[in-house]
C-alpha positions as CSV (number, residue, x, y, z in Angstrom):
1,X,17.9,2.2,35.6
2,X,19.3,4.1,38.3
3,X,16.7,5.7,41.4
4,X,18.6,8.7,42.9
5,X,17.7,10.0,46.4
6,X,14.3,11.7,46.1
7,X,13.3,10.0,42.9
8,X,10.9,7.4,42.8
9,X,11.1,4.8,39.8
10,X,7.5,4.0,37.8
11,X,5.9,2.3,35.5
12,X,4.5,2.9,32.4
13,X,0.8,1.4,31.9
14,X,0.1,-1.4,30.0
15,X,-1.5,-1.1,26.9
16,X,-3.6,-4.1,25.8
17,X,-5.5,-4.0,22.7
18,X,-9.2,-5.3,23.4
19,X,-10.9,-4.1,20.7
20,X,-10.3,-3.0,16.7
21,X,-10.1,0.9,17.4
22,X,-9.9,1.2,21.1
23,X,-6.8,1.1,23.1
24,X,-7.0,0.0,26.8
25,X,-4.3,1.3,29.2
26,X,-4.2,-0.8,32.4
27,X,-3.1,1.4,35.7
28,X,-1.1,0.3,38.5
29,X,-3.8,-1.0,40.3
30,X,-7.0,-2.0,39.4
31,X,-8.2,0.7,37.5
32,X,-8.9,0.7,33.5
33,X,-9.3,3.6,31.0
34,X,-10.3,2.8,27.4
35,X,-9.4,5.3,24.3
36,X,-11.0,4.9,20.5
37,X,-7.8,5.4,17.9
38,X,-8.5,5.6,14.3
39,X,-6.7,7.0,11.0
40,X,-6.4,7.3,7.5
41,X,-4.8,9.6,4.7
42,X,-5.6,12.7,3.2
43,X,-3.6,14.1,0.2
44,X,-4.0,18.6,0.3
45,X,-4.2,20.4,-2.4
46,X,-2.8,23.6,-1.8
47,X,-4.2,26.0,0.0
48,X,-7.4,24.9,-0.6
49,X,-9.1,22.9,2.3
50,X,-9.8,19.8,2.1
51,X,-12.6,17.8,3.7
52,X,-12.2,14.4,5.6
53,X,-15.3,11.6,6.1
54,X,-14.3,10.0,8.8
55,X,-17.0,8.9,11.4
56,X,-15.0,8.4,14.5
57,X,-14.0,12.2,14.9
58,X,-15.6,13.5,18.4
59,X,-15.7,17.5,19.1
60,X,-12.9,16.2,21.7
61,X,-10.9,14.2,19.4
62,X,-6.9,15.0,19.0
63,X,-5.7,14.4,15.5
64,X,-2.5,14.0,14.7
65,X,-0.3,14.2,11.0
66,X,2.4,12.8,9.5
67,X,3.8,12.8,5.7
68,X,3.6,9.9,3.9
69,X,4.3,11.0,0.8
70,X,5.8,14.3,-0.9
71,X,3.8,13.7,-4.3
72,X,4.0,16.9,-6.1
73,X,4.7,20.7,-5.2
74,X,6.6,21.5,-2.0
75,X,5.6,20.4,1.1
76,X,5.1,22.5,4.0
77,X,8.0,22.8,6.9
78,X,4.4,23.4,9.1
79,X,2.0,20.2,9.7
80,X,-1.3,20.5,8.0
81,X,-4.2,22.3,10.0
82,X,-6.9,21.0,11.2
83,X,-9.7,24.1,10.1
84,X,-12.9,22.3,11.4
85,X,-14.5,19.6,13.2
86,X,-18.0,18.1,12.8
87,X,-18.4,15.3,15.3
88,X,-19.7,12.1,13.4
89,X,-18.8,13.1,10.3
90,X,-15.6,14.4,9.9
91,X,-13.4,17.7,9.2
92,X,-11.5,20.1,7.3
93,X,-7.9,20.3,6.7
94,X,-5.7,23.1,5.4
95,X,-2.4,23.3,4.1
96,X,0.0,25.6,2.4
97,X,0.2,26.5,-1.3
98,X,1.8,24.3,-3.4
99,X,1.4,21.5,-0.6
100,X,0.0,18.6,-2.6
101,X,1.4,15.4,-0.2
102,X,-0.4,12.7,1.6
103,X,-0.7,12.7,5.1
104,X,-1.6,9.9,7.6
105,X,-3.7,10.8,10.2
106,X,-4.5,9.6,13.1
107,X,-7.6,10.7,15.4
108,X,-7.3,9.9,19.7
109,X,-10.2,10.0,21.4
């Protein structure tokens, strides 16, 4: 890759699994940042929301969707909702009517 004058060229961290569920990202130097990463599916229902069990959810926690599969009904051209959070248990997710797929979901921090 090509530096042009006033650019500088970096890195990206290295990411070095350590443990099932955790991500560690290495820095330049010698400093070390570790991030828990979990997932699952959920399938909606419609407009109705539905709830999620999952343990590793923090108040803090990003989660993430993606469609796995389109099932039945019409799926959404918006990415499910994520209504409520209850750190240690889990939360709620909302979709459209007539949304019946199943998401993967992953939860970051």
């Amino acid at each position: 890759m090509a530096v042009r004058p006033g650019q500088q060229k970096i890195s990206l961290p290295q990411m070095i699994p350590t443990a099932p569920g955790a991500i560690t990202v290495q820095g330049p130097g010698s400093e070390y940042t570790a991030m828990q990463a979990g997932g699952g599916t959920v399938t909606l229902n419609g407009a109705t929301p539905v709830t999620v069990a999952d343990a590793r959810v923090t108040a803090n926690s990003i989660i993430v969707f993606t469609l796995k599969s389109v099932n039945a009904g019409t799926v959404s051209p918006n990415a499910p909702n994520v209504l409520t959070i209850t750190p240690g248990t889990g939360f709620t997710v909302g979709g459209t009517a007539l949304d019946l797929g199943t998401y993967n979901y992953a939860i970051l921090g």
